[in-house]
N, C-alpha and C positions, 0 to 999 in steps of 0.2 A: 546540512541538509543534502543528502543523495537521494539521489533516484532509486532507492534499495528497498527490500522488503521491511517496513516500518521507518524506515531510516527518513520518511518526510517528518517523521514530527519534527517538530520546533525546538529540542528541550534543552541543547543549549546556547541561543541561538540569542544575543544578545540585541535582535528585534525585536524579540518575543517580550511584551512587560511584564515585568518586577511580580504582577498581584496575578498571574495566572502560570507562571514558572513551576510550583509546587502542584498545580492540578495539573501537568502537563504533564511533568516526569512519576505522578499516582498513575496513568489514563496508561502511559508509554510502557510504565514496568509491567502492568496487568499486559498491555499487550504483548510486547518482549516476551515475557516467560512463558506464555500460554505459547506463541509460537512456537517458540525454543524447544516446548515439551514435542510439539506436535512432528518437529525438522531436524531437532540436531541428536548427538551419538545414535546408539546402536540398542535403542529400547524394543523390545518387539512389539508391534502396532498392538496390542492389548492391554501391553502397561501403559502405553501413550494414551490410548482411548480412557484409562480408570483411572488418569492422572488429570485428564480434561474433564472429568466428570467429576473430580472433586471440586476444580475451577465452577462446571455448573452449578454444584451444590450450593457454593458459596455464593455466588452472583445470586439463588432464588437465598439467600438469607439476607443479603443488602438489599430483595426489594421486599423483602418485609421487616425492616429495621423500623419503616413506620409506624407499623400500630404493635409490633413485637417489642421493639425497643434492640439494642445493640448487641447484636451479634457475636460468638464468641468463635476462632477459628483456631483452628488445629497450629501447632508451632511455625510449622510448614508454606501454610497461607497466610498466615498471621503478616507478614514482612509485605506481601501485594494487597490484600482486601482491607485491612484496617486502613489506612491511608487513602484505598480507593475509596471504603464509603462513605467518609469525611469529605473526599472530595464530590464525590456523587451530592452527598447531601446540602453542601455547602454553596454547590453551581446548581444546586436543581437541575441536575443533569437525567436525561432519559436514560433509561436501563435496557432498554433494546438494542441501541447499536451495541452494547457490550454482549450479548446473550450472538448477535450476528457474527459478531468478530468470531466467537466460541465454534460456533457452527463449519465455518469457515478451515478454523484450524481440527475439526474432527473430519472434513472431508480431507485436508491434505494428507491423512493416515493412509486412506485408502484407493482417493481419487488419483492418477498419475497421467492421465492421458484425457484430452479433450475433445467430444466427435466435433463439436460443429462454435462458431464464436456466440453465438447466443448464451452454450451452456458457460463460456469461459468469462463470460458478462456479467453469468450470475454467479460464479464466484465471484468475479471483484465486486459485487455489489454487498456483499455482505466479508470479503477478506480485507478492501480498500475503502471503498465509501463512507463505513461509519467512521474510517477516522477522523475525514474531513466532516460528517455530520457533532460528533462529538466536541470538535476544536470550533463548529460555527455556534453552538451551543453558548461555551463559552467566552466568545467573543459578542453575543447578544443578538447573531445576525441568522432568524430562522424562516424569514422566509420562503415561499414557495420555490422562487426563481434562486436565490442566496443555495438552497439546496440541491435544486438541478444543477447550476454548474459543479458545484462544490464538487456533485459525482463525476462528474465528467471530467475534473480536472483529478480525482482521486485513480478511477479508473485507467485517464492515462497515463499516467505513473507509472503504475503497476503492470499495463500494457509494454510501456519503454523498457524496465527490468525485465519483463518479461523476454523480448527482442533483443535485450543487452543481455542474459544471461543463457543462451540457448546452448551451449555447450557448458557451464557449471550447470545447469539444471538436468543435461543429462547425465552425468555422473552420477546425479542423484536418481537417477534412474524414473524424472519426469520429463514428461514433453509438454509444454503451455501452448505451441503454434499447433491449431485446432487439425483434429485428423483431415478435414473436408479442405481447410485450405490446403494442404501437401497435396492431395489429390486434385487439386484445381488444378496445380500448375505440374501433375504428373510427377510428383516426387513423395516419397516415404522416407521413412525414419533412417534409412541407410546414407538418405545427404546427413544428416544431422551425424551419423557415426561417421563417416567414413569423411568428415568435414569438407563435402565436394560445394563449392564454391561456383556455379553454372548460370549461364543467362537466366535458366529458370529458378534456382533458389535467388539469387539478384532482384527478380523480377517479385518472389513472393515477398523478399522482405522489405520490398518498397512499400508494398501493398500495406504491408503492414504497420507502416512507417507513417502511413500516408493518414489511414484511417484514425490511430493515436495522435497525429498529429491534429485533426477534427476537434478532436473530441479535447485537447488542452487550450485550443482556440474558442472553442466553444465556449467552456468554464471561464476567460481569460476575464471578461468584464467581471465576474465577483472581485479580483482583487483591485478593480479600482472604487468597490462601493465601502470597501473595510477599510477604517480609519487609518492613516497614520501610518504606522512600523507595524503593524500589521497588514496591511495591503503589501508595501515594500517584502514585506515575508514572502507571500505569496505569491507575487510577481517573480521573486528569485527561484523560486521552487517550479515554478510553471515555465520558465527561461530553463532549469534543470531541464527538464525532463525533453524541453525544444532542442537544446543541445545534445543530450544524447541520440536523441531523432538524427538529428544531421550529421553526429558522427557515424549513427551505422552505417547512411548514406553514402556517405563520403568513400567509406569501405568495401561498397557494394554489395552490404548485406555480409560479410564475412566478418564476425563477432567470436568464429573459432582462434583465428589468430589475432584479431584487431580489437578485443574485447573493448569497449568505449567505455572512458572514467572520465571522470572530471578536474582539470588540472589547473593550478593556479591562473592559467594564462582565458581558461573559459571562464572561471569565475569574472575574472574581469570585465570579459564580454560581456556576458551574462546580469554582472551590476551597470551594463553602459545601456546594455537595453532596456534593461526592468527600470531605470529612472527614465529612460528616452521615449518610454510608453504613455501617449496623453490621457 
């Protein structure tokens, strides 16, 4: 479990029980590849976009597998969507956070740059949140509140990577830290290139720091209403992404040189706190 893009799922993660391990790594491949289309080689953004758009096809055939009956997919999708709609059908699982996920990954084609943190909100709410809506699904737990945190501890995740990968993200020729915050504190994209490390990037990336950190406090009490080894799960994944928090800190916000990972010795931490939490 890292703090990485997908990388909170669960899938092998020997907390996670025995009777939802196989709906976890159907949920994960579907997301895995879809992203993958959307981030990894050197495809031009319109085969990415007609490669996600087979993905849609397929997701509108598994939410009519109900009254259509069993869906037949290309060789291609055949290896992610057969398994996903056994699993979909089998957990009675919603079809919307997967169609968000979808959404998500055709904005990263095009989207590169963020004006303001509202709009980079409503990316994670549909790149990060359904995963933990997805995974509270199948663990049985869909209430109203069960759901708010859920996003807010999904959100900050993906906030933390975000703040953890500000120099891999720009090679990839994105910015995630909002245009509005660089200009709060009088800095543009040339601190990001030119890795200038100043009281005032310091000062934005505490900010930043500060407000993810909210928002996985916030979310913290779901993992004590989930049973068992699944709480303990989620305790260690919400300690992730706290850790990472304190190591940027620690840095002063310089993640050009000090990139923050998680190292045997956090773990530790990490497993002393998430049991130490009443």
């Amino acid at each position: 479990m890292g703090v990485n893009h997908y990388e909170n799922f669960p899938v092998a993660s020997l907390l996670l029980p025995a009777r939802l391990r196989r709906a976890v790594t159907d949920i994960y491949r579907y997301a895995r590849s879809a992203d993958d289309i959307a981030d990894e080689g050197n495809a031009h953004p319109h085969t990415r976009l007609a490669q996600l758009a087979e993905y849609r096809a397929a997701l509108h055939q598994i939410g009519l597998e109900p009254t259509h009956g069993p869906a037949s997919y290309s060789e291609t999708l055949a290896p992610v969507f057969a398994p996903l709609a056994e699993t979909i059908a089998r957990h009675q699982l919603p079809i919307a956070p997967f169609y968000d996920l979808l959404s998500a990954f055709e904005q990263d084609v095009s989207v590169h740059r963020y004006v303001d943190y509202d709009g980079l909100l409503d990316y994670c709410s549909r790149s990060a949140n359904p995963v933990g809506r997805i995974l509270l699904h199948l663990y049985g737990h869909t209430g109203e509140q069960d759901l708010r945190e859920s996003d807010a501890i999904c959100t900050g995740l993906q906030l933390a990577n975000f703040w953890q990968d500000v120099r891999l993200d720009w090679h990839k020729g994105r910015v995630y830290i909002p245009q509005q915050e660089l200009q709060r504190f009088e800095l543009d994209e040339n601190a990001i290139a030119l890795q200038r490390v100043d009281p005032a990037w310091t000062e934005m990336m505490r900010q930043q720091t500060q407000r993810t950190r909210t928002l996985l406090h916030f979310g913290a009490p779901l993992a004590h209403r989930l049973p068992g080894r699944i709480g303990l799960e989620l305790r260690l994944v919400i300690q992730g992404g706290l850790r990472i928090l304190e190591r940027i800190d620690a840095v002063r916000g310089d993640v050009f040189v000090h990139r923050p990972v998680l190292r045997p010795r956090d773990w530790i931490l990490m497993l002393w706190r998430a049991r130490k939490q009443p």
